[in-house]
C-alpha positions in Angstrom: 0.0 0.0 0.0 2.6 2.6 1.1 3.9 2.2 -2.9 0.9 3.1 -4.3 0.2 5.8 -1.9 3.9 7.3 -1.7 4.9 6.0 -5.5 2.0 5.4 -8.0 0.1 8.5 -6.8 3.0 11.0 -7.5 3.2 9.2 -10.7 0.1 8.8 -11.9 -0.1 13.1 -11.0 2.9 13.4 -13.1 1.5 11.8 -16.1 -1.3 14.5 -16.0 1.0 17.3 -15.8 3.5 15.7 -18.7 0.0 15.5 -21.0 -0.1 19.1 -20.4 3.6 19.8 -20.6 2.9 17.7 -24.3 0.6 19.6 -25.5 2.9 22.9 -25.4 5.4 21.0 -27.8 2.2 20.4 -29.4 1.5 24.4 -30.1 4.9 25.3 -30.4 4.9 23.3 -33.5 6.2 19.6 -32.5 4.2 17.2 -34.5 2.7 14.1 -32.7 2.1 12.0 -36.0 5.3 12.3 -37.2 7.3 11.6 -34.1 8.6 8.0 -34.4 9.5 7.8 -30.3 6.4 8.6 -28.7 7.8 10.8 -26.2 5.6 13.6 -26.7 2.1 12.2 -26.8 -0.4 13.7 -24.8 -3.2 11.0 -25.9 -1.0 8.8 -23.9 -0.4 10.9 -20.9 -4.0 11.1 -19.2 -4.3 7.5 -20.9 -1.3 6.6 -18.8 -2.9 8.2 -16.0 -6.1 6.4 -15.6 -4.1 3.3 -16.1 -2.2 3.7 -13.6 -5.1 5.0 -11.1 -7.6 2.3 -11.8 -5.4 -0.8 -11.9 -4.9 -3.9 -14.5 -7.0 -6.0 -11.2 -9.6 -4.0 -10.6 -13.2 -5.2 -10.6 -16.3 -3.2 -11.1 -19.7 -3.6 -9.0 -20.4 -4.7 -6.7 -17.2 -5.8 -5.1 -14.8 -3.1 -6.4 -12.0 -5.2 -5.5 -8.4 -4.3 -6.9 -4.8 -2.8 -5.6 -4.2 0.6 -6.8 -6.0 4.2 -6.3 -8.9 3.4 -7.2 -9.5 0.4 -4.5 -8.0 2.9 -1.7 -10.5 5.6 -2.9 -13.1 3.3 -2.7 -12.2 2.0 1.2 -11.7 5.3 1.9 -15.4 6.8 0.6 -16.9 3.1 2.5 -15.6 5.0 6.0 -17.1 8.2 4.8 -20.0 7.1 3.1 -19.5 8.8 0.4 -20.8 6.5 -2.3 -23.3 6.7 -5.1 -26.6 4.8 -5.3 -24.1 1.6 -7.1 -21.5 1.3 -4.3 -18.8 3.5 -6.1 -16.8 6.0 -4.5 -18.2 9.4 -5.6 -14.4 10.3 -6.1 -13.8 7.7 -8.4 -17.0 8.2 -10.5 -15.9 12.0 -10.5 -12.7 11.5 -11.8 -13.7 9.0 -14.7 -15.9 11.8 -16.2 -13.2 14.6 -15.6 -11.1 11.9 -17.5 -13.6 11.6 -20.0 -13.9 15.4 -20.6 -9.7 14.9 -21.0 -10.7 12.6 -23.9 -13.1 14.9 -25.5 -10.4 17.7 -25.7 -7.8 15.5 -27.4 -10.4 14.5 -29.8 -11.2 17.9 -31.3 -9.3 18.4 -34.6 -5.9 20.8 -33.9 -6.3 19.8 -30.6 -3.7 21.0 -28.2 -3.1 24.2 -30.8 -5.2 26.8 -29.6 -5.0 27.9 -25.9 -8.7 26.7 -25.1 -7.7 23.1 -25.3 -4.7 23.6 -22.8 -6.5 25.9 -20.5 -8.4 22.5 -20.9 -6.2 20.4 -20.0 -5.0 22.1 -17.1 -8.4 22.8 -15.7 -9.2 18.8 -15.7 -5.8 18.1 -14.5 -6.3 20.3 -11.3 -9.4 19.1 -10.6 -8.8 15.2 -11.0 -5.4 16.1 -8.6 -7.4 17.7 -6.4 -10.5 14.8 -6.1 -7.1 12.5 -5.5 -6.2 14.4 -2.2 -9.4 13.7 -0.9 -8.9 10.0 0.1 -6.0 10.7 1.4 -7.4 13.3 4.0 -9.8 10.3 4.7 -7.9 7.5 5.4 -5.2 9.9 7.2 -8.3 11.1 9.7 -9.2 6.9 9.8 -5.6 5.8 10.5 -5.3 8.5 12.9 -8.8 7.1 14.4 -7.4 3.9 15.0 -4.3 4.9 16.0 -2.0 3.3 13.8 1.0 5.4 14.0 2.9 3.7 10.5 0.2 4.3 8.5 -0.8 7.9 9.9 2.7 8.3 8.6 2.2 6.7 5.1 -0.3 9.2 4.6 0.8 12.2 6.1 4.1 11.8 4.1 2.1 12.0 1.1 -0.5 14.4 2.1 1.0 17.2 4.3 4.1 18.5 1.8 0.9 19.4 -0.9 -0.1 21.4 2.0 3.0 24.0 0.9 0.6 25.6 -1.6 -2.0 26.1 1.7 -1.6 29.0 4.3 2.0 28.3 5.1 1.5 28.4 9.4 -1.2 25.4 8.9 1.4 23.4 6.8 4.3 24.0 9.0 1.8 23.0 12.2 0.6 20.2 10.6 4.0 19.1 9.6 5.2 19.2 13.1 2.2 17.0 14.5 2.5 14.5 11.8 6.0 14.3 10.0 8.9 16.1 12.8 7.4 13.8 15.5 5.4 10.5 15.8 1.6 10.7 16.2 0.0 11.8 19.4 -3.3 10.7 19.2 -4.0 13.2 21.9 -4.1 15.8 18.6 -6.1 14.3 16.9 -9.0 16.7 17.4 -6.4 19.7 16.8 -5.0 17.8 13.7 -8.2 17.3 12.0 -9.1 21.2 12.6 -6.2 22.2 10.8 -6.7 20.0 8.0 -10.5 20.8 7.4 -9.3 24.7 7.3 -7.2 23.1 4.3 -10.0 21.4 2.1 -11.1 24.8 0.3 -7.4 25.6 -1.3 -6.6 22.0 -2.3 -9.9 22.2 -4.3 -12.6 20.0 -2.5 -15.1 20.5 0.0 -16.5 19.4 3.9 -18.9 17.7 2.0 -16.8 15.7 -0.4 -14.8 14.1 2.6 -18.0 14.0 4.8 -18.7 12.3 8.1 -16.3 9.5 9.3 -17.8 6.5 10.8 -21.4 7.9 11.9 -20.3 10.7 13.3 -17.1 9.9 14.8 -15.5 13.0 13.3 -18.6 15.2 12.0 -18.8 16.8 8.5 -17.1 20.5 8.8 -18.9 23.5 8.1 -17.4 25.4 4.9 -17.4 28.7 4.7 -20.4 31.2 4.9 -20.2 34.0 2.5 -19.5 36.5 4.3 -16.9 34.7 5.9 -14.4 37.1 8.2 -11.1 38.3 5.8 -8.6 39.7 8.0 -11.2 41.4 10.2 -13.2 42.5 7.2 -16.5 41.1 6.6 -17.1 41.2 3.3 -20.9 41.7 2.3 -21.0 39.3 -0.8 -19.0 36.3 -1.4 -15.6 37.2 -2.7 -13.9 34.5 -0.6 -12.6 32.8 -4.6 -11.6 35.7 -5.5 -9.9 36.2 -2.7 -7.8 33.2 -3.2 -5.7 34.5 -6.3 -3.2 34.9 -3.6 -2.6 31.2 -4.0 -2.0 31.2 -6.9 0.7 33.8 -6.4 2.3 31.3 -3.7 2.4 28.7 -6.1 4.5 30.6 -8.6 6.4 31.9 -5.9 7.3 28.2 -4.7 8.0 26.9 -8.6 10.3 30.2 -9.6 12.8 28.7 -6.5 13.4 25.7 -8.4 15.9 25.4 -11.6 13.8 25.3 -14.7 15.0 23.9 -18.7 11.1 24.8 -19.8 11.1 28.7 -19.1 9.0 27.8 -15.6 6.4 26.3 -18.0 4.3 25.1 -14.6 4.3 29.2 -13.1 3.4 30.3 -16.4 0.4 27.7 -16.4 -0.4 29.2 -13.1 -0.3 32.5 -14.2 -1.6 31.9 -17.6 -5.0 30.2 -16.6 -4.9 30.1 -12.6 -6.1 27.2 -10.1 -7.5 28.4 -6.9 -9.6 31.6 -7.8 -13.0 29.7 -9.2 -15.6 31.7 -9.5 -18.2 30.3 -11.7 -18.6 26.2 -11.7 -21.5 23.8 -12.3 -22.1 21.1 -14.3 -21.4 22.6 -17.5 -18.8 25.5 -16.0 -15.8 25.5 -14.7 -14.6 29.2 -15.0 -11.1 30.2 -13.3 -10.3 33.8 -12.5 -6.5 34.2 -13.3 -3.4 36.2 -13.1 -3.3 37.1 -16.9 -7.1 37.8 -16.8 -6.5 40.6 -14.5 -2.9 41.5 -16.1 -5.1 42.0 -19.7 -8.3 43.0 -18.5 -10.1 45.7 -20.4 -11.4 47.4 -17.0 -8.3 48.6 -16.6 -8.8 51.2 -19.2 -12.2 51.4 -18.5 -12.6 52.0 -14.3 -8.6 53.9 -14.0 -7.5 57.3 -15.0 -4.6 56.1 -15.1 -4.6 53.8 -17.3 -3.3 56.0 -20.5 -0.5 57.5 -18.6 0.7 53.9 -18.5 -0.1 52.5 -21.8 2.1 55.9 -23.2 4.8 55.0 -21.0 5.3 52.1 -21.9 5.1 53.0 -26.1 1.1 52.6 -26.6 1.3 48.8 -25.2 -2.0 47.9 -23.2 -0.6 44.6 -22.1 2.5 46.3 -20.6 2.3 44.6 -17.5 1.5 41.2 -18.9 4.6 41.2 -21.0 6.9 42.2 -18.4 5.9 39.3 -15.9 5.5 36.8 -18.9 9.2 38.1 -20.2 10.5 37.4 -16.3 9.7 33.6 -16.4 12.3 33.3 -19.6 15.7 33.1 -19.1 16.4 35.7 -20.8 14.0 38.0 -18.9 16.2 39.0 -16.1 15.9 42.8 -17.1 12.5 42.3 -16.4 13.2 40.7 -13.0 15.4 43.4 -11.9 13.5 46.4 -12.9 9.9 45.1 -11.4 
């Protein structure tokens, strides 16, 4: 178990990202039909996912028996009960149709050529990532439950360092209760605060990890729309919008590592965003991001400002978008030391 949680998870997540990382070879001209290795196939890369997240051994109704993520999401939703009227993990059944939607965009003629089908992509990929942390936050609260302090570990190992793109003080407390220092069950209630004020930024809700073992540990609240900012109560709900700052962590976090693709993954963040949603329903799944704001046309509209700028910088509108997309190259660093 602890190599499909610790090993095939990070894998499978990888494949994802690599389909997306594809598909910019894709627009940048690399052609997919011709290529002879298979390296770049983005096809292949959610393909290789799903494979890898559902198993060669696993069974459908009504047993659902098999080894891989698929199984462990489906113990995990039994503790939860959060199952469908068939038995299946509502997780699972999520992710099949996000996978399915995946398919659909690769299908399309010229797909991966035009910026819709990446921004995509990388909407899918986020969410399917995001429905996979969601058994793990189960079975760490059920392992914690029963007080088995190896596989508390297994999952926090796993779990917690995603936590990085959270509120950092909630990671860092959560990494000292779980990974500096073995389990206490005596913080358990503590622990499983902290990680339900962690389910709205990795993408999921109280209700999608619901109640463990009738009642044991209760489904958590949410957030109320006016929920308290920093003192303020805001009179509408802004609280999505509010989380572009996320985002901004994110690329923060990526720019610190060495990068051969130009920081392809901050630009993806920057280009289309992840944690700002503000419109999403079955049919909608709209992302407020970075570059939005950066190119937005209420800039010219709501500043007086705005043309002062624009004449500064030679009549260009997108000045500010083209000096933060210039500073992820390598050959951007005038742009990094002047902004």
């Amino acid at each position: 178990q602890a190599s499909v949680i610790l090993t095939v998870q990070m894998w499978a997540t990888h494949e994802l990202w690599k389909g997306i990382s594809d598909c910019f070879a894709i627009q940048n001209g690399f052609n997919p039909d011709a290529d002879q290795t298979g390296e770049i196939n983005p096809r292949k890369s959610f393909d290789n996912f799903v494979a890898l997240y559902v198993g060669a051994g696993q069974t459908a109704a009504p047993d659902f028996y098999g080894d891989m993520l698929y199984a462990n999401a489906h113990a995990a939703a039994g503790h939860f009960d959060t199952v469908d009227g068939n038995g299946e993990a509502l997780v699972n059944k999520d992710i099949r149709q996000l996978y399915q939607s995946a398919q659909q965009v690769l299908s399309e003629d010229d797909y991966c050529k035009r910026d819709h089908s990446i921004e995509s992509l990388w909407s899918i990929a986020n969410r399917i990532v995001a429905k996979m942390y969601v058994p793990l936050v189960q079975m760490l609260i059920h392992e914690m439950y029963l007080e088995s302090k190896p596989r508390v570990r297994m999952y926090a190992v796993s779990l917690i360092p995603q936590l990085s793109q959270c509120r950092p003080s909630i990671q860092r407390k959560l990494k000292t209760y779980l990974l500096d220092r073995e389990y206490d069950p005596k913080d358990f209630t503590r622990i499983v605060s902290l990680l339900q004020q962690s389910y709205d930024c990795l993408g999921f809700s109280c209700e999608e990890v619901g109640t463990y073992n009738n009642d044991a540990v209760a489904e958590c609240a949410g957030y109320e729309s006016n929920h308290p900012m920093a003192g303020f109560t805001p009179k509408a709900d802004v609280r999505t919008i509010s989380k572009i700052d996320l985002d901004i962590l994110a690329i923060q976090g990526l720019l610190k590592f060495p990068s051969s693709t130009n920081n392809q993954m901050a630009q993806l963040y920057y280009q289309y965003g992840r944690a700002a949603v503000i419109d999403q329903d079955q049919h909608t799944f709209d992302v407020l991001s970075l570059q939005k704001m950066a190119k937005s046309t209420y800039r010219e509209e709501y500043s007086p400002y705005f043309q002062e700028y624009k004449d500064y910088h030679n009549g260009d509108s997108f000045y500010a978008n083209d000096a933060i997309v210039s500073a992820f190259y390598a050959d951007g660093m005038q742009w990094r030391n002047e902004y």
